[in-house]
Structures are given as structure tokens and as C-alpha cells.
C-alpha positions, 0 to 999 in steps of 0.5 A: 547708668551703671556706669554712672554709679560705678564713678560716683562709688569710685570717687568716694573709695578714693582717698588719695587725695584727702591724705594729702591734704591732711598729711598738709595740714599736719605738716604744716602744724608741726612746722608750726610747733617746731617753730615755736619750740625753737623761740620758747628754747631762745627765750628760756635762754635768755631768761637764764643768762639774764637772772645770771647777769642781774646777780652778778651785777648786784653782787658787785654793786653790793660789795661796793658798799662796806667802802669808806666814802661810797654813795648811792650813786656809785653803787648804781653806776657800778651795778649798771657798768657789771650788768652791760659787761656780763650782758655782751659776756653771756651773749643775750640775744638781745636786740633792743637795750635791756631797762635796768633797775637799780634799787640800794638797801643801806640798812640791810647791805643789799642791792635789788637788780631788775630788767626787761628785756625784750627778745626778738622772735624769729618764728612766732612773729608769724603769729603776731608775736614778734618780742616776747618780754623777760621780767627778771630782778635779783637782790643780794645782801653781801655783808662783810663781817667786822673782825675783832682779833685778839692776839695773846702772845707769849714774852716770857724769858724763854722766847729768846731762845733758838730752836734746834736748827732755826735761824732766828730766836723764838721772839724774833719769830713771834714778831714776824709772824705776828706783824704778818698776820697783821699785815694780812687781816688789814688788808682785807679791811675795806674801812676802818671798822672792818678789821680791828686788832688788840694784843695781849702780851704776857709773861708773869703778869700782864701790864694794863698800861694805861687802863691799870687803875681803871681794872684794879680799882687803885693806884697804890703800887709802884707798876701798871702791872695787873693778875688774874681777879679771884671770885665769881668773876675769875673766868669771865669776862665781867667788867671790872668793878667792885669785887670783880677788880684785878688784881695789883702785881708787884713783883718779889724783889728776891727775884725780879729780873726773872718775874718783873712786871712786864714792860710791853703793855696792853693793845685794845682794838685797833682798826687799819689806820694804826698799821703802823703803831701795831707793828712797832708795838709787836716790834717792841716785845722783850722776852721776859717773867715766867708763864701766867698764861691764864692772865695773857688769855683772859685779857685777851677776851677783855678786849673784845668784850662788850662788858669792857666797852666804857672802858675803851675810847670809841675807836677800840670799844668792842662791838655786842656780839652778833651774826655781823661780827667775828670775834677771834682770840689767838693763844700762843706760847711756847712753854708751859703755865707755871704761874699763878696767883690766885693762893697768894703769891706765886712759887712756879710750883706744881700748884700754880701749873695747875691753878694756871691751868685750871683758870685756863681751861675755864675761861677757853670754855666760857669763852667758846660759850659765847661762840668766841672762835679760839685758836690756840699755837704751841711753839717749841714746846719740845719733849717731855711731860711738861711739853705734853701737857702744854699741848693737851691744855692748848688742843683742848682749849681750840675751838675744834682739832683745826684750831690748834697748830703745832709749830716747831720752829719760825717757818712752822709758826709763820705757817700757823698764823697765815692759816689762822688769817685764811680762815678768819677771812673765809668766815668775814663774808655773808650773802 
């Protein structure tokens, strides 16, 4: 009996075998855990490749919309084509097809990209679980902004001169660089309302072509020559009607081959289609008349002006300002204001550089008020007081201390207005 008892009490102290038993069980949880562990890490991967095709995808479908003559099947199809090419880029474990979903938002630029995808469990499956399903979508607006550029460009007589050491006169440069720029934002258009461009020559005067009765109210003076207007109206960009007309320019016959009404005329907005009629306009540029560089800018904000759409065939009327449009005006000159009209006729006095100025500086802050982006060049201002004053008017006028360059001779001014076209393109996109 004793000894009877003594195995019974032997076998219950014995827990060699209920430890292997648990260490089993344990074990075979933690093989378990480390299985799913290893699907929940496949899956999350998935997850993350899969959101990055879909916003590729939409994205390139997106961008396909701004495109002349795009439907909504090409949207589609380019969205599908980018999501199969990213999918084998990523490597998505996938072993069964993605369903795609494709959804375009015409009103608002925006394309809705969705996908299930199923991936194949290597573990879970032991625990019924043999695909888990990803529900995954992504939309993007991509909106390309419509630039409306005004370049307001100096023909006065001292654009014919040769800087120091350059190798071609300055009006030789201005028009390489200007058409430069030209070639450059037209390239960037991706229809003919993307990118439009007004030029707004100037010297003593601005000639307002055909539009000159229309601004002035009148047809009885021998040119299509107009000045600044005087009134409430002197700085802004108010229609032009009743007392906010322009002004008639007739120049002094004492001295007209100096300050004669300019003979290139006015440009309004044009889109890329008139490549070639905006390049041969700049190419027609003949140095002439003194500096009324006030009128050159305050055309150059009329033609980007809502104010003077009636004005304006369909084409060139300029678009109400919004988040959807970058309205840029680009000064240059190469010298000092030294005219104006607005105490009568003008002398090249100390007191027109200060009215001209005074004019100037008004309308650079109006328009900056209207969140008008104005870039401001100084070419070959040379030394001097008057040079130095020429360069604080512009700097001041910029809209920041980026805005204004300093070019002293052709290559200097091609360099300046390539940069002004880089900026304007980085700010022509939004999604």
C-alpha cells in the first residue's frame, strides 16, 4: 500500500510532461502569430503600393485633360494604361487582376482612381483566410493655371545703342529675348487659352492702334497715339469711358523725330496659334521717342484687365482674376522715365521724371493690390544719379526683391527673362 501511494504521489509531483505540453501549445500559437504577422506585413504592403499606383495613375490621367480635343475615354484609357504599368513598377504581390474604377470630373479638372485588389495569403489560409481584399481609391484635381502675360517693353531712342562690350545693340537684345520668352510660355500651352500674351511697346507714347478711338473717345487727331488719362482714373485700370478716356498724343512738331508717335503698336492677348505674328510684331520694334515709362506699364495692365474685355475680340478678352489664372506684367527699360503729360505737354523736365514716376509707383502698387505678379528688368541703366534712381523705381516696383533683375548687357537680359518664364510656369500648376 505504501508503496502504492508513494507512485500516485510521484506521478502527480511529475510535471515533465505537462510542460511539453504547454511549451507545444505555445509554441505552436507563436508559429501561428508569426504566420499572420507575416500576411498582415504583405498585405500592408500592398495596401501602400496599391494607393501609390492609383495617384499615379490618376494623375496622368488628370493631366491629360487641359489637351485640346481630349474625351472621356482617353482619360480613361490613359488612367488604366499608367495604373498596369506602375502596378508591375511597384511589384504588387498580386496574383489576380486588380477592378479598376475610373471616374472624370470635367467640372472641377479631377480624375477618381479606385481598385480592389485581392492578395493571396500564404499563411492565413490555414485559418480560412486564403485573400484578403484591398479597397483602396485616390482622386486628384490637376488644374493647369491660364497665364495671361503682359510684356511692356521699352523702344525708346536709346535702345539702339551697344553696351559696353556686347555684341549686338540693345534693341537687337530686347527682341531676342523677348521672342525667347515667347517661344518658351507657348510651349508650355497645352491649348489655346492656356498661355496668352499682350505687348505693350512704348516710348514717348503708346500707340493704341486700332483701339485708339475706342480708349480716347475721339477721332480728331492725326495719329493712333494715346497718354496717360488724368482723374480718379490716372492709376487704375478703369475701362476707358467718359472722363476715364485716354488721352489724344500729338507730338511737338519743334521736335518729332525725337518724340514722334510711336510706330509699333499695341498687342492684346493672344494665345499660341499666333506664334508666329507675336514674334514678327517683336521683330518689328524700331527705337524711337523719349521714356513715358508710366503709360507703357499702365497699358500694360489694361490688357489683362477684365475692365477692358468688351474691348477686346473673344480671343484676346481677358479672363476675371481667380485662383485659376496668373496674370503677369513684365517692365523693362533700359533708362530713366523722363515724360509726361499729365501738367500739360512734356518738356523731359525734372518734373515730368517725377510725375512719370510718381504715376508709376501708383499703378505698380494697384496693381500688386489685385495680386497682379510684376516683374520689373533694368538693362543698361549705366552709372549715375539718374541710373540709380531708375533702379530703385523698378526694385520697388517688383513684386518681391526676386522679381527685379539687373541686366547689363544681352546675354544678362536673355537670362532675366528665361528666369521670369520659369517662375511663371512653376506657378501655372495646381493639384
Amino acid at each position: 500500500m505504501q508503496n502504492h501511494n508513494a507512485n500516485i504521489r510521484n506521478f502527480a509531483g511529475d510535471q515533465q510532461g505537462s510542460i511539453a505540453i504547454i511549451f507545444a501549445v505555445c509554441l505552436t500559437t507563436l508559429c501561428g502569430c508569426v504566420a499572420l504577422a507575416v500576411d498582415f506585413a504583405r498585405v500592408t504592403n500592398a495596401n501602400s503600393k496599391l494607393g501609390d499606383a492609383l495617384d499615379r495613375a490618376a494623375l496622368a490621367g488628370a493631366k491629360l485633360m487641359d489637351i485640346d480635343g481630349t474625351t472621356t475615354s482617353d482619360v480613361v484609357q490613359r488612367t488604366t494604361d499608367f495604373f498596369k504599368t506602375q502596378s508591375k513598377i511597384l511589384g504588387m504581390p498580386i496574383t489576380t487582376a486588380a477592378t479598376l474604377n475610373v471616374v472624370v470630373d470635367w467640372t472641377n479638372s479631377g480624375v477618381t482612381a479606385s481598385a480592389q485588389l485581392p492578395v493571396q495569403t500564404a499563411f492565413a489560409k490555414t485559418v480560412g483566410m486564403a485573400q484578403i481584399n484591398l479597397n483602396k481609391s485616390a482622386t486628384v484635381v490637376y488644374k493647369m493655371k491660364k497665364i495671361e502675360l503682359s510684356l511692356v517693353l521699352d523702344v525708346t531712342g536709346s535702345m539702339q545703342d551697344t553696351p559696353a562690350g556686347d555684341s549686338m545693340s540693345k534693341i537687337d537684345a530686347l527682341k531676342a529675348s523677348a521672342k525667347s520668352i515667347v517661344d518658351t510660355m507657348y510651349d508650355l500651352s497645352v491649348n489655346e487659352q492656356a498661355v496668352r500674351i499682350a505687348i505693350a511697346p512704348y516710348s514717348s507714347s503708346v500707340n493704341a492702334g486700332t483701339y485708339a478711338s475706342a480708349v480716347a473717345g475721339t477721332t480728331s487727331w492725326s495719329n493712333t497715339c494715346v497718354v496717360e488719362r488724368t482723374g480718379l482714373d490716372n492709376a487704375t485700370d478703369g475701362f476707358p469711358s467718359g472722363a476715364a478716356t485716354l488721352r489724344p498724343y500729338e507730338a511737338p512738331t519743334a521736335d518729332a523725330s525725337r518724340i514722334d508717335c510711336l510706330t509699333s503698336d499695341i498687342q492684346p492677348l493672344l494665345g499660341r496659334s499666333a506664334r508666329t505674328s507675336v514674334k514678327s510684331n517683336i521683330d518689328s520694334f524700331s527705337p524711337q521717342g523719349a521714356t513715358a515709362g508710366h503709360i507703357g506699364t499702365a497699358w500694360g495692365w489694361y490688357l489683362i484687365s477684365d475692365k477692358w474685355a468688351s474691348l477686346f475680340p473673344t480671343a484676346s478678352k481677358p479672363a476675371v482674376p481667380s485662383g485659376d489664372v496668373v496674370k503677369t506684367v513684365v517692365v523693362m527699360t533700359d533708362g530713366v522715365f523722363n515724360t509726361s503729360y499729365l501738367n500739360g505737354p512734356s518738356t523731359m523736365s525734372a518734373a515730368d521724371e517725377t510725375d512719370s514716376y510718381q504715376q508709376f509707383d501708383d499703378l505698380c502698387t494697384n496693381m500688386k493690390l489685385q495680386k497682379i505678379n510684376v516683374y520689373t528688368i533694368g538693362f543698361g541703366l549705366g552709372a549715375g544719379g539718374g541710373a540709380g534712381r531708375a533702379e530703385a523705381e523698378l526694385r520697388k516696383c517688383a513684386t518681391t526683391a526676386s522679381n527685379f533683375f539687373l541686366a547689363n548687357n544681352s546675354t544678362q537680359l536673355q537670362t532675366a527673362f528665361a528666369a521670369i518664364a520659369d517662375r511663371i510656369s512653376q506657378l501655372r500648376i495646381s493639384k
